[in-house]
C-alpha positions in Angstrom: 0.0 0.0 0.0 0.5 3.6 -0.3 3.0 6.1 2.3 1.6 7.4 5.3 3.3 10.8 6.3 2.3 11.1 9.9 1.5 9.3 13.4 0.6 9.5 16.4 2.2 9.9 19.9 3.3 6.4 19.9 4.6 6.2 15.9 1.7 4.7 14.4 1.1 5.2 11.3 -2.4 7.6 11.7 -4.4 9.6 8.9 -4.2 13.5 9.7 -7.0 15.1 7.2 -7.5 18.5 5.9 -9.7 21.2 7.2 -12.3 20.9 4.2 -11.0 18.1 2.3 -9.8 14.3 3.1 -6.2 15.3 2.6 -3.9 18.0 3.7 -4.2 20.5 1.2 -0.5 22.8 1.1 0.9 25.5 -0.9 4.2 25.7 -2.2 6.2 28.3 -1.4 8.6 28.5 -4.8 6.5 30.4 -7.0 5.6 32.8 -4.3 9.0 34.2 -3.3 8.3 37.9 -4.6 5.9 37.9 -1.4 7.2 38.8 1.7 6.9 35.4 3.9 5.3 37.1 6.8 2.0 38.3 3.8 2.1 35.0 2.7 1.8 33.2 5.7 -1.6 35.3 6.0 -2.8 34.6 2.8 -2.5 30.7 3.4 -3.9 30.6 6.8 -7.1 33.2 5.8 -7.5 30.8 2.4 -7.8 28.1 4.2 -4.8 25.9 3.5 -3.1 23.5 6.1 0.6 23.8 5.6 3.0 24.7 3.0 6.2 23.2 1.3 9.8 25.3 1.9 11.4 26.8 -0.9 14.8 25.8 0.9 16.9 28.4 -1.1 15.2 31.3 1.1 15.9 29.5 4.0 18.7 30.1 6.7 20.1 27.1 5.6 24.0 27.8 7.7 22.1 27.5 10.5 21.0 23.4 9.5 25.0 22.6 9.3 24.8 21.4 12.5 22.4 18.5 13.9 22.0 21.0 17.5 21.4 24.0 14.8 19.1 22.5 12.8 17.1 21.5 16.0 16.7 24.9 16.9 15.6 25.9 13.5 13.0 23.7 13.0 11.6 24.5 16.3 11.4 27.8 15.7 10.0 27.3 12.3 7.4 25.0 13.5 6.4 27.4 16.2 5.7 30.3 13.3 3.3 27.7 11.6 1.7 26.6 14.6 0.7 30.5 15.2 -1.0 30.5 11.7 -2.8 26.9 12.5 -0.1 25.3 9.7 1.8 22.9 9.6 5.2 22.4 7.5 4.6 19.6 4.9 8.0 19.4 2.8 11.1 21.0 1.8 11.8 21.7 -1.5 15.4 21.4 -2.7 14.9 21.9 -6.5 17.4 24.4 -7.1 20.3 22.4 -5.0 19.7 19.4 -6.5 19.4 20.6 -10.4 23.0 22.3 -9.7 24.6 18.8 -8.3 23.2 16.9 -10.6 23.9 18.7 -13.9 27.5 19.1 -15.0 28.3 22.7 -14.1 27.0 25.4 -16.5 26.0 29.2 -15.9 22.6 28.1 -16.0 22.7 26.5 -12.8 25.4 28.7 -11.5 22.4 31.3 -12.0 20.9 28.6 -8.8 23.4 29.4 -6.7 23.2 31.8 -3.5 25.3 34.9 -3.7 26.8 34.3 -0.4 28.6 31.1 -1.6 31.8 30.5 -3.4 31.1 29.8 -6.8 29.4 33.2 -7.8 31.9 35.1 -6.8 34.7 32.8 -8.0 32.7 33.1 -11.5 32.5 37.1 -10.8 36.5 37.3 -10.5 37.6 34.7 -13.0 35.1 37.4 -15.8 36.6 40.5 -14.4 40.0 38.9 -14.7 39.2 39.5 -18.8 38.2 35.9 -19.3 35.0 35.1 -21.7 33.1 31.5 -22.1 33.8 30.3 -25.7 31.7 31.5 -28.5 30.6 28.1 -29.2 29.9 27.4 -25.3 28.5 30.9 -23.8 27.5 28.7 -20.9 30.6 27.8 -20.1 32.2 28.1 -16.5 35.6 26.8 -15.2 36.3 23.4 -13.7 37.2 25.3 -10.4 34.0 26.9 -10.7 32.4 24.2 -11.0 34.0 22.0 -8.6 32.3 25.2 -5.8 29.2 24.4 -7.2 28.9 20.7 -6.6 30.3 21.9 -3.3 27.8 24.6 -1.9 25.1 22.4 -3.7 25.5 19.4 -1.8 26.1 21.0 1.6 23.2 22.9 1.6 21.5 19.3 0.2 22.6 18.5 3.6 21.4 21.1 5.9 18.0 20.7 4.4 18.1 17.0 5.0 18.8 17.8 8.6 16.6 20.3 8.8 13.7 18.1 7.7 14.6 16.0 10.3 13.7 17.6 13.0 10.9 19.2 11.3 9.2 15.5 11.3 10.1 14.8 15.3 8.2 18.0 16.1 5.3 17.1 13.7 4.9 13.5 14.2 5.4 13.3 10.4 7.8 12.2 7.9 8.8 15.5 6.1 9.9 14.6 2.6 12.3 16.1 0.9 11.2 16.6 -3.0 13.7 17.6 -5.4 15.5 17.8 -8.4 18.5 15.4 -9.1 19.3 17.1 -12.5 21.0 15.4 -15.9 24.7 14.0 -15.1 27.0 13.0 -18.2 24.6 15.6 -19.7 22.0 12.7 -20.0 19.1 15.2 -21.1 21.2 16.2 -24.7 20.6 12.6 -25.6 16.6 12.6 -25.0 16.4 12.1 -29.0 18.7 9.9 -30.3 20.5 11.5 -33.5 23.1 11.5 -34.2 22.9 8.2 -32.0 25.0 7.3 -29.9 27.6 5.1 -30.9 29.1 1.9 -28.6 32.5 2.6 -30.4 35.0 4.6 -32.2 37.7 2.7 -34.4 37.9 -0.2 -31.7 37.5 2.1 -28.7 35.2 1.7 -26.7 32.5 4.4 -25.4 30.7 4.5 -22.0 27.1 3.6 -22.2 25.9 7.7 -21.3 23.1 6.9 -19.1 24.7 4.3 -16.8 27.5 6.6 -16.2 24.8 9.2 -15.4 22.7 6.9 -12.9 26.9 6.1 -11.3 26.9 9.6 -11.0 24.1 9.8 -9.1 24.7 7.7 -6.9 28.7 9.2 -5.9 27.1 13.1 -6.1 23.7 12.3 -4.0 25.1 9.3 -2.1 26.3 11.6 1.1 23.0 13.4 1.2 21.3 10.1 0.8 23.1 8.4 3.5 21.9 11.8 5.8 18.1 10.8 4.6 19.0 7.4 6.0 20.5 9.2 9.3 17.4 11.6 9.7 14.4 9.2 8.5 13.2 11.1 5.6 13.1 10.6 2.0 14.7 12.3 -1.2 12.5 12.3 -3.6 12.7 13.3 -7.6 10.1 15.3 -9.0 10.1 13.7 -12.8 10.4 16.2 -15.1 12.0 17.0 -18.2 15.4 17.6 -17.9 16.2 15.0 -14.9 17.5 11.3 -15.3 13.9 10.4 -14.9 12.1 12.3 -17.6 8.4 12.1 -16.4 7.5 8.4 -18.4 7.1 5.6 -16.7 10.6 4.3 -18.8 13.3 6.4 -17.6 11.4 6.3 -13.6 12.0 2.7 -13.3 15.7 2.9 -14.8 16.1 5.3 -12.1 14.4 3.9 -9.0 15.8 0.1 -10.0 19.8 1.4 -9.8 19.2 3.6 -7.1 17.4 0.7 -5.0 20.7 -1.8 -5.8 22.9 1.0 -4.6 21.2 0.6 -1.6 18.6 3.6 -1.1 15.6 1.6 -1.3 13.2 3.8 0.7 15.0 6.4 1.1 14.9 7.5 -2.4 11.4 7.9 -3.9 9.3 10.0 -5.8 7.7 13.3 -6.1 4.3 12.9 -7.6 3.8 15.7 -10.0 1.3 14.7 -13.2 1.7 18.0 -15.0 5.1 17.2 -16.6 3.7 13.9 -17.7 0.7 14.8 -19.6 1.9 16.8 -22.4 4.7 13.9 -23.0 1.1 11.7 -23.3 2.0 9.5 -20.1 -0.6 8.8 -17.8 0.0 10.0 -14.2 -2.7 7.3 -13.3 -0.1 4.9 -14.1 2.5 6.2 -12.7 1.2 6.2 -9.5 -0.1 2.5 -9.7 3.4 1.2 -10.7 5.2 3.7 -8.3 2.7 3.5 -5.7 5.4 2.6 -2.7 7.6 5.0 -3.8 5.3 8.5 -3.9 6.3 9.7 -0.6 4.9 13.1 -1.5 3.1 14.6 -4.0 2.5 18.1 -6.2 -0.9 19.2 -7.9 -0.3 21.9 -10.8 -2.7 22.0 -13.9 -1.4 21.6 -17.8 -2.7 22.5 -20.4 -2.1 20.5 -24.0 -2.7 21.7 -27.4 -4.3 18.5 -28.8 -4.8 20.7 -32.4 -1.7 22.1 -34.3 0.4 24.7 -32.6 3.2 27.5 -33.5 5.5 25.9 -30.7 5.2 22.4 -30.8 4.9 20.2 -28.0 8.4 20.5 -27.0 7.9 24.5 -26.9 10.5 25.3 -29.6 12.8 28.1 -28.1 10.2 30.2 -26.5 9.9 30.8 -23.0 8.2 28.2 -20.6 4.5 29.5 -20.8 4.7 31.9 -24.0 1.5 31.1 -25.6 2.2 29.5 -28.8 4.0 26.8 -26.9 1.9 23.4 -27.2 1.3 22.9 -23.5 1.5 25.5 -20.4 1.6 25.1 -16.5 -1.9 26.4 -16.0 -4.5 26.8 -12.4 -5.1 23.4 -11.6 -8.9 22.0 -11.9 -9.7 24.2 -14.3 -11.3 23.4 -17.6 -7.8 24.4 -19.2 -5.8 21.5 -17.4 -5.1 18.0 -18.9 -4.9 16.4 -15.6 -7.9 15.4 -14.0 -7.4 15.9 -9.8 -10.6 13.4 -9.3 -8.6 10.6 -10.8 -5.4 11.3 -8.9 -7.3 12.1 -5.9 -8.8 8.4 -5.9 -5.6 7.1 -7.5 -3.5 8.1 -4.4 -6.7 6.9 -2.1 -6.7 3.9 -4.1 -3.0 3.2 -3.4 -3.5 4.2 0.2 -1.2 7.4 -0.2 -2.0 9.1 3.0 -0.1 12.2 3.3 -0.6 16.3 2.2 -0.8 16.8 -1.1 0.7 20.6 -2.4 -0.5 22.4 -5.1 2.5 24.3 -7.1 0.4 27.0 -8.6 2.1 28.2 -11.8 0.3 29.9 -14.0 1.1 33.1 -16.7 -2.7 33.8 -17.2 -3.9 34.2 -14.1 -3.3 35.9 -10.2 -1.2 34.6 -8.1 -3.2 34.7 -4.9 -7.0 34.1 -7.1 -5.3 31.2 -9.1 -4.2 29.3 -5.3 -7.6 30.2 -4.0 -9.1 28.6 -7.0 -6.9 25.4 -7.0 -7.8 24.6 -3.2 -11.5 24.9 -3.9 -10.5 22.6 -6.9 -8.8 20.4 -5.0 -11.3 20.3 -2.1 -14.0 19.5 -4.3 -11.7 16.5 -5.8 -10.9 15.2 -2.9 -13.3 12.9 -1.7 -12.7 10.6 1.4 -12.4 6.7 0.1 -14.8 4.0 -0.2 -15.2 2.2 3.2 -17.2 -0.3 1.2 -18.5 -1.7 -1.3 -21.6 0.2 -2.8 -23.9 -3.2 -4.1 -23.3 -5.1 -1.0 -25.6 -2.8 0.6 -28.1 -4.5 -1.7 -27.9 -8.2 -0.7 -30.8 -9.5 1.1 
């Protein structure tokens, strides 16, 4: 059967529901970092939401590189949502986990806080008169890069720990959702031409996408073996871009290799249907297949063009959400989105998933704070407690 998040007093697994709706309904943070924290922790508690994911990157995470200050964080963390009747469902470590995982680039250099290394490192080595390659305006230095992997995975760490002790004070396991990004630069080889050949003139080639699950494994393993330490779970959002795409394929590559390396239950999944649907994969099968592994879960609507578009599918090189693009991150439950919440709703019952479920509101056409008001009344309406029985038994004579 499914995860359950929380318990009781005594550790038993126990169902904690919503305050209009059979699960906890969250918000998460992310896409709401323009607000001060203090107004958005109003707007949640008046909307009517029961907790909220972390956008770790805004945290105080120098304060987690300790086990005795991480403690002390969390309890003051959990004492601010306790004053607004919330609780703290996840911690998001997106950002962090798309810059360890990818080899080092400015793009995820651009993820990086200006207090670390690697910024500044970048800053100096560009004022020094250097320039990235014409043919690589991405390009940043090995030493840069080396920072990178290094300020990624430490704060990787201090989140872990901070989760932690986030779940001792909640009576719930506090998942940590992430990214885990596209090592060997796995994601250039998503279409396969010019293929990729075994050999060259009797020498032969690594197979790219092992190397880039090994990879994983050496660059996450330290984090993962804190999980282990803390009693929470990493867990991949799917998504284009990471080693597991968002199809059911490249999820079981990646669960199966990081289960022999030994992280069976520690590593999981994310559930997040919107970057599925437009790559027409059914997020009702993904979370019957994956159903042990879904230690925490997303809502966001898509939208799909199912006629012709200017974009394409893939979005051609337009922004994320431009409007010719062939799908969009839209409100979710509304008539726009692909994803039907009723069906994951009873999916997730069905596979006895009981723990909060966070909507990540993204949307280009719509108010922030009207589009997350809307999405919990969707979600609330979706969200229907499960069967306790058998509707034509009640029949029987």
């Amino acid at each position: 059967m499914g995860f359950a998040q929380t318990v009781d007093e005594s550790g038993k697994p126990v169902h904690r529901p919503g305050k209009g709706s059979y699960h906890q309904i969250g918000l998460v943070r992310g896409q709401f970092g323009g607000v001060p924290e203090s107004e958005w922790l109003k707007f949640i508690a008046g909307a009517g939401f029961d907790g909220w994911e972390e956008a770790s990157w805004e945290l105080d995470l120098r304060r987690c590189d300790t086990d005795a200050g991480a403690a002390e964080y969390a309890k003051e963390r959990v004492a601010l949502a306790k004053a607004h009747g919330l609780e703290i469902f996840t911690v998001a470590t997106h950002l962090q986990g798309q810059v360890l995982g990818d080899e080092p680039s400015a793009k995820t250099l651009n993820f990086c806080s200006g207090k670390g290394e690697a910024r500044g490192a970048y800053k100096a080595w560009r004022a020094a008169g250097n320039n990235p390659p014409r043919t690589n305006p991405m390009y940043v230095p090995d030493e840069v890069g080396a920072l990178m992997h290094k300020e990624a995975q430490r704060d990787l760490l201090a989140a872990v720990r901070y989760a932690g002790h986030l779940s001792k004070l909640q009576n719930r396991r506090v998942a940590v959702p992430g990214f885990v990004g596209s090592p060997a630069h796995c994601w250039s080889h998503w279409f396969l031409f010019p293929w990729l050949p075994g050999e060259i003139d009797g020498h032969a080639l690594p197979d790219v996408y092992q190397v880039s699950l090994e990879l994983l494994v050496e660059r996450f393993g330290p984090v993962w073996d804190e999980c282990k330490k803390q009693g929470v779970t990493y867990d991949l959002e799917c998504h284009p871009s990471e080693r597991a795409m968002g199809d059911l394929e490249s999820a079981v590559d990646y669960i199966n290799h990081m289960n022999k390396a030994g992280y069976e239950g520690v590593v999981g999944f994310n559930l997040d249907g919107s970057h599925m649907e437009w790559q027409n994969v059914s997020v009702i099968q993904f979370i019957r297949e994956f159903q042990k592994y879904v230690h925490c879960a997303h809502v966001k609507g898509v939208q799909v063009e199912r006629e012709h578009c200017r974009g394409g599918l893939l979005g051609g090189h337009r922004s994320m959400g431009h409007w010719t693009n062939g799908w969009k991150f839209v409100t979710a439950g509304t008539q726009r989105d692909a994803n039907s919440l009723e069906e994951i709703f009873i999916e997730l019952n069905r596979v006895g998933y009981e723990g909060a479920v966070s909507i990540e509101w993204e949307d280009n056409d719509a108010d922030k704070f009207a589009g997350a008001k809307t999405a919990l009344a969707n979600c609330r309406k979706a969200d229907l407690p499960p069967s306790w029985g058998r509707h034509d038994d009640a029949l029987k004579a």
